[in-house]
C-alpha angles and dihedrals in degrees: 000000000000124000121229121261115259124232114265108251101255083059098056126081102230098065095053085048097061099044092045094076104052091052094045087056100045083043088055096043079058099053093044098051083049089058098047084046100052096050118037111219105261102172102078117053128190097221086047091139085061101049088051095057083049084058093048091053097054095051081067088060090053099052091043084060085045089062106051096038095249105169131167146175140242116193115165129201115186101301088341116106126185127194116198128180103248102184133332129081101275108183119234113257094021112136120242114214104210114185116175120187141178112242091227121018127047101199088064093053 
């Protein structure tokens, strides 16, 4: 009797298996650090105390425009943006402070 030749490793399913997932998890650990390169982490800031008093400063702007019934309006049109006075007594020559921020990422503001 003679037995049948077996298939040479490279031709088998096991092996390719096993060295499949190894390779899908080091594939995956690149592709991760790329992403986390490629975008810093903005959500979380180290001065962040401070950035909340700011906030709380600002609320005072807010209710001071509250006040005096200062409204305006924002339309926009593609990459065009257009700010128009809505209501309140907004002297002529006065200078409007218009900052405009992405709620995520600082590299967008």
């Amino acid at each position: 009797m003679t037995q049948p030749l077996s298939k040479p490793w490279y031709r088998q399913f096991w092996p390719w298996f096993i060295i499949a997932l190894p390779t899908a998890a080091v594939v995956g650990s690149i592709a991760t650090a790329i992403i986390a390169s490629k975008d810093g982490v903005n959500l979380v800031a180290e001065d962040y105390y401070k950035q909340g008093k700011e906030i709380n400063q600002d609320l005072s702007k807010f209710d001071r425009s509250e006040a005096l019934n200062i409204r305006f309006g924002l339309e926009v049109d593609g990459n065009e943006m257009t700010l128009k006075p809505i209501s309140g007594d907004i002297p002529a020559g006065q200078a409007l402070y218009l900052s405009l921020f992405h709620p995520t990422l600082a590299g967008q503001d």
